[in-house]
NUTI-532546 format. One record per residue (C-alpha): residue in one letter; z, y, x. Coordinates in steps of 0.25 Angstrom, whole numbers, plus 5000, padded with zeros to 4 digits. Each point is the difference from the previous one (the first is absolute). Example, Ala and Ser with C-alpha at 12.3 -4.5 7.8 and 13.67 -1.06 7.14 Angstrom:
<atoms>
A503149825049 S499850145006 
</atoms>
This chain:
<atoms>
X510651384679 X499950145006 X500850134997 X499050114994 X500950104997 X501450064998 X500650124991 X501450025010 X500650084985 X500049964987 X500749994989 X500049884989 X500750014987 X500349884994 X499349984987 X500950034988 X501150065007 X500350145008 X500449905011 X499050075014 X499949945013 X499650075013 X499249905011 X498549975006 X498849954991 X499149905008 X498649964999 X499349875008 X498849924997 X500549944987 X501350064998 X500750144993 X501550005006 X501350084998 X501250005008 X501350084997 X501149985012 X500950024993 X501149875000 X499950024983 X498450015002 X498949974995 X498749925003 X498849974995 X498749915005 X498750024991 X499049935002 X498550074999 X499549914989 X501350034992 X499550165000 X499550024986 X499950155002 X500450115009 X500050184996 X500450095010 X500650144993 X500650135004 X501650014997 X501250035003 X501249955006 X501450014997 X500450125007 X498750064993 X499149995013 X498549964998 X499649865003 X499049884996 X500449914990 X499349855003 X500149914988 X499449865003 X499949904986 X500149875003 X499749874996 X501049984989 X499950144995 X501150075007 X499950145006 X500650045013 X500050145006 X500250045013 X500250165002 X499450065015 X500350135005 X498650084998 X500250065012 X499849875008 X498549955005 X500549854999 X499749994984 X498650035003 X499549895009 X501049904994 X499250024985 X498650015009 X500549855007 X500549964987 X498750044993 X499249925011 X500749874998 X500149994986 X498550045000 X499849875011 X500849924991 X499250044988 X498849955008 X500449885003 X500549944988 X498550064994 X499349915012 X500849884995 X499650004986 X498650025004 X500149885011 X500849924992 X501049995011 X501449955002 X500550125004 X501350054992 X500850075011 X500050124989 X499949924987 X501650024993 X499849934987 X499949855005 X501250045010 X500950044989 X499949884993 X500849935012 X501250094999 X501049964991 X500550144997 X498650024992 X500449884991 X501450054997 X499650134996 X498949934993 X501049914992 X501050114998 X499050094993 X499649914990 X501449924997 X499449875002 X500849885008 X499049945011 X499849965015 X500450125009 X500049925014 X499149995011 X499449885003 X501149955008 X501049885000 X500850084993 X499349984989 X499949864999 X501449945006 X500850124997 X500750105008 X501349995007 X501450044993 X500350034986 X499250114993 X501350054992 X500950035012 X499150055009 X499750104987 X498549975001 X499850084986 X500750145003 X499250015014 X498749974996 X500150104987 X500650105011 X498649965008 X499250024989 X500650134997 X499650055015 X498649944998 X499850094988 X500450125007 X499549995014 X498949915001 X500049855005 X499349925010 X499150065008 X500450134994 X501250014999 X501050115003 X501049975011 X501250074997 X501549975005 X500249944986 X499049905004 X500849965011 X501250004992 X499449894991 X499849925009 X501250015008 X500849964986 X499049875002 X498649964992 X499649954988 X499349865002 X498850044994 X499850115008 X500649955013 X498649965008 X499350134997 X501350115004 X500049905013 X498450015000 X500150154995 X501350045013 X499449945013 X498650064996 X499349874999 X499450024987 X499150115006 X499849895011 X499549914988 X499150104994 X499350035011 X499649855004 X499849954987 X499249865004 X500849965013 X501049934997 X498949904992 X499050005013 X501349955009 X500549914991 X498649944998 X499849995017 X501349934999 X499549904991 X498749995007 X500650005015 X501549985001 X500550085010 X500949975012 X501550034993 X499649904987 X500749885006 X501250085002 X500150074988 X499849864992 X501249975007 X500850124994 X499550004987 X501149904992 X501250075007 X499650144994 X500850024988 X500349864995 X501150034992 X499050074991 X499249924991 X498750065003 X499949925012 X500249894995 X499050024994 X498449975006 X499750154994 X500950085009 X499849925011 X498550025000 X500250154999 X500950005011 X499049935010 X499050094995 X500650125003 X500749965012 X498649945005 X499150124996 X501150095008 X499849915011 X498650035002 X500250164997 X501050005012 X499449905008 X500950065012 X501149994991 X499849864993 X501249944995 X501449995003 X501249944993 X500950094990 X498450064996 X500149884990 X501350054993 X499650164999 X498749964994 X500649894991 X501050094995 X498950114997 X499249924995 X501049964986 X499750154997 X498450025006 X498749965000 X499649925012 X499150125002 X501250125000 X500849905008 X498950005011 X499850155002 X501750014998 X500149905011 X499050085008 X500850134999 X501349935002 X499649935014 X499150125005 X500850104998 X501549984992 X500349905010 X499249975013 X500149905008 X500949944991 X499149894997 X499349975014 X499849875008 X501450075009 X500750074989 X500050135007 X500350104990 X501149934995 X500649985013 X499850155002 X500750014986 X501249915002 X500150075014 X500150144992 X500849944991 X501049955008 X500250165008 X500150054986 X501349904997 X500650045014 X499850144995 X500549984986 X501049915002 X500549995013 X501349904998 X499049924992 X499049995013 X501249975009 X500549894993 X498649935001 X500050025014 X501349955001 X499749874992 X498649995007 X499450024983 X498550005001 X499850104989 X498549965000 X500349874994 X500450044987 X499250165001 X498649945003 X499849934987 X500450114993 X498850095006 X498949885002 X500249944985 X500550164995 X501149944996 X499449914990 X500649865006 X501450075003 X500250054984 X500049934989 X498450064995 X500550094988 X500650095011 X499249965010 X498850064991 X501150145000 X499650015014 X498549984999 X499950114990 X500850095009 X499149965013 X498650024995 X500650144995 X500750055013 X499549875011 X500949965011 X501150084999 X500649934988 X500049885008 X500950065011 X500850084987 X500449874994 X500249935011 X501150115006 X500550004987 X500249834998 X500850015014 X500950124997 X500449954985 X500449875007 X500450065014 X501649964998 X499749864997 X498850005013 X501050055008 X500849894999 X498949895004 X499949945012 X498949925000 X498450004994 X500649904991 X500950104992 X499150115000 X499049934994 X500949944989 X500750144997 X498550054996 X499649884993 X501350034990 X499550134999 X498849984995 X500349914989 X501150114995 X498950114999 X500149984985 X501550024998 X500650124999 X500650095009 X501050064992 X500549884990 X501450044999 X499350164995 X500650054986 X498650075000 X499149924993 X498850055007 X500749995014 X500049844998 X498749994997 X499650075013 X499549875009 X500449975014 X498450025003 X500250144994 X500950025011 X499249965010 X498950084997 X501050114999 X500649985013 X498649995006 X499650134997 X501250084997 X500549935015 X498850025009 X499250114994 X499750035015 X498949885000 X498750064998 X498749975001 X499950095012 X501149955007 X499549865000 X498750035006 X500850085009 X500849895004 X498949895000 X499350095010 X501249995009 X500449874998 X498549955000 X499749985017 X501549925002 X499549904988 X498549985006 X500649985013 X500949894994 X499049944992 X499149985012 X501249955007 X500449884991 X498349984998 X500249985016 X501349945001 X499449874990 X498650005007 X500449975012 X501449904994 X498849914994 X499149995012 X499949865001 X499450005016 X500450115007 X498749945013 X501350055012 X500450144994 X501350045000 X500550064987 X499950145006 X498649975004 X499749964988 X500750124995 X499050095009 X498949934995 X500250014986 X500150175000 X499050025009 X499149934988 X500550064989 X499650135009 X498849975002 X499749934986 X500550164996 X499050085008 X499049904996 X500150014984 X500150175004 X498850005007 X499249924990 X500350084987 X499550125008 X498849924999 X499650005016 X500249845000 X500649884992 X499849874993 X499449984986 X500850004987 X500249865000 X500549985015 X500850124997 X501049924989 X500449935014 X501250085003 X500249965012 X498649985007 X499650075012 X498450035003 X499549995013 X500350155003 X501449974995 X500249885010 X499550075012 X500950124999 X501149914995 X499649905015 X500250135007 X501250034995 X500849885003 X499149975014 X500450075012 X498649955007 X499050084991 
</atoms>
């Protein structure tokens, strides 16, 4: 995907309403984008093949100065207009690249009709009919009762919690409402309201596709159409090297669910699980994968919970899944600073009691909460996560220590700590204010405390500042995980041939050294092994062994 061009002012009305925004309109390959800054913005990703058509007029603006007025139709039949200032040269050659790619794309799908071909990169209709939001709509025109799921388990075995507390009725007609007027799927118009809806916490039947629809794997899906089949059938074909582990891993994901239990959620699991494998074959497999995908996959198609997966790992939370676990070392490092900043009498008393916060804090961010929870809440999480990513996850956890920060700081051992969270949990349906004469003060939940805590507590946590602080947090925790990769290496040598611990010591980073310069020097391409030797971690070539004999040998 390539950015083509960018309008830096233009203005967007929402359609229906006097409501205006002010940010930037992008093009890329296959993509029209909007982005207001502002923190109640506004943010809309169209695909090409959603652009029905597009006029270009003079106008005027607000203050009555002259400016173009771009109205794209889309798919569903909506108009958007963005207003440019006439003045500015940037509406030009954004409408002359705009014109160029829909004109390509227009070509394409000609040559694959002629062809016959299997390409439908830019084919919407078929697409559609995956998204639930299409069925509601569909239903709810027509008055009739019917199916409005997905394919997912879901479906079948049923979906966690009771449909009547958690008001399954009242969101989805609020959904259906916002649909109507700002579009839905791949169209669909991101306002603050949208954000709101979700934050109040999703409708089952709409779950998988806002979680899809927030991380932007949807557009992810639309464009690889046909992938997820080709992996899953390599992986029927040739296992690949994680298969035997993630067999091991696949009756203790979710077995309090009935769907595995059953031989239908299983199989879908292993599917997806495997299929992602061979994606990520650098990646693989790691334990805690199993319950993220599990979870998705009572909401998803095993195809949506592919490319989901995919975003989460490679860019909601990296490293998080790896052979080492880096990034959620790096994360429970950064996690732990945020508490001594946040709560400093809290951090002191773990020191005190040697409390390795880690114990209890790394589940919540491998398994996002999902084995810590019971799931109805758990799922409150997700829906927040795929909407804002990471930060939640250091919100909520903040917010779980500080609600319970009298009773933690009076436990003296790992023991204590744990039990006072595990009571927690299970009181997250109670109410917080039982003794209340306000009626609707006692129906607010301990869990709506929580999520009020987390971001009326620590609205410091951004986005930004976590990458901010990964980045500074980043070289202490590779350097640690190299440590412990060294420190076990050389515990489980069996015959150390007459070195001495420190030799052996020397030996082992001189290798590593040497391995490093190695693997450099073959991805520039001047020298290396095949593909094949290359899966070898930990091989050196011929050239590799020289330099590394040089190294260690005081005679050459």
């Amino acid at each position: 995907e390539e950015l083509l061009s960018v309008i830096e002012t233009a203005t967007f009305t929402v359609p229906g309403t006097t409501t205006m925004y002010r940010g930037r309109l992008y093009l890329s390959t296959s993509f029209v984008c909007y982005m207001s800054p502002n923190h109640r913005g506004c943010r809309i990703t169209l695909p090409l093949a959603a652009v029905r058509r597009i006029e270009r007029a003079n106008s005027v603006d607000s203050y009555g100065l002259q400016c173009y007025e771009l109205t794209i139709t889309v798919w569903h039949q909506m108009s958007i207009a963005f207003r440019v200032p006439s003045t500015s040269n940037e509406c030009n050659g954004w409408c002359d690249s705009l014109r160029g790619q829909l004109k390509s794309m227009v070509e394409e799908q000609q040559f694959a009709k002629t062809h016959h071909t299997a390409l439908a990169r830019y084919t919407l209709k078929a697409f559609c009919k995956t998204c639930a939001s299409e069925h509601l709509l569909a239903q709810s025109d027509s008055a009739a009762s019917g199916d409005v799921y997905a394919d997912c388990l879901g479906k079948t075995f049923g979906f966690p919690g009771d449909p009547t507390t958690q008001k399954e009725k009242p969101k989805t007609k609020y959904w259906i409402k916002y649909m109507r007027e700002y579009g839905r799927n791949l169209t669909v118009i991101r306002r603050a309201e949208f954000d709101r809806l979700i934050r109040v916490g999703l409708p089952n039947c709409l779950r998988g596709e806002i979680w899809e629809l927030s991380s932007g794997a949807m557009h992810l899906r639309f464009q690889n159409r046909g992938v997820y089949e080709k992996h899953v059938n390599d992986y029927l074909d040739h296992p690949g090297p994680c298969a035997e582990e993630i067999e091991k891993d696949l009756n203790r994901s979710l077995p309090e669910y009935a769907g595995y239990q059953a031989p239908e959620g299983i199989d879908a699991l292993r599917r997806v699980l495997n299929a992602y494998s061979l994606r990520d074959a650098e990646l693989g497999y790691c334990q805690a994968m199993n319950i993220v995908a599990s979870t998705m996959l009572i909401f998803m198609t095993e195809e949506q919970v592919f490319w989901t997966l995919s975003v989460m790992c490679d860019r909601m939370v990296p490293g998080y899944y790896s052979p080492s676990m880096y990034g959620a070392s790096l994360d429970q490092s950064i996690f732990q600073s945020l508490v001594e900043e946040t709560m400093p009498s809290l951090a002191r008393s773990f020191k005190r009691h040697d409390i390795q916060l880690s114990i209890a804090c790394l589940p919540w961010f491998l398994t996002l909460f999902v084995n810590s929870m019971p799931l109805v809440y758990a799922l409150r999480v997700l829906d927040c996560f795929f909407l804002e990513g990471p930060k939640i996850l250091f919100q909520i956890g903040l917010a779980i220590l500080k609600i319970n920060g009298g009773a933690l700081l009076e436990a003296a051992d790992d023991g204590t700590f744990m039990y006072i969270l595990k009571e927690y949990y299970g009181t997250l349906g109670d109410s917080a204010y039982p003794d209340s004469k306000n009626a609707r003060a006692r129906q607010v939940t301990r869990f709506h405390e929580l999520l009020y805590v987390a971001y009326s507590d620590f609205p410091r946590i951004t986005h930004a500042r976590i990458e901010e602080l990964r980045r500074s947090h980043q070289l202490r925790i590779v350097h640690s995980v190299e440590e412990f990769s060294k420190r076990t290496f050389l515990r489980n040598v069996i015959d150390a041939s007459g070195f001495t611990k420190e030799q052996l010591s020397l030996l082992y980073d001189r290798y590593y050294s040497v391995l490093f310069y190695s693997r450099s020097h073959q991805r520039d391409g001047a020298t290396g092994l095949t593909k094949s030797e290359s899966d070898e971690k930990i091989l050196l070539d011929v050239i590799g062994f020289a330099r590394f004999m040089y190294e260690i040998s005081s005679w050459m």
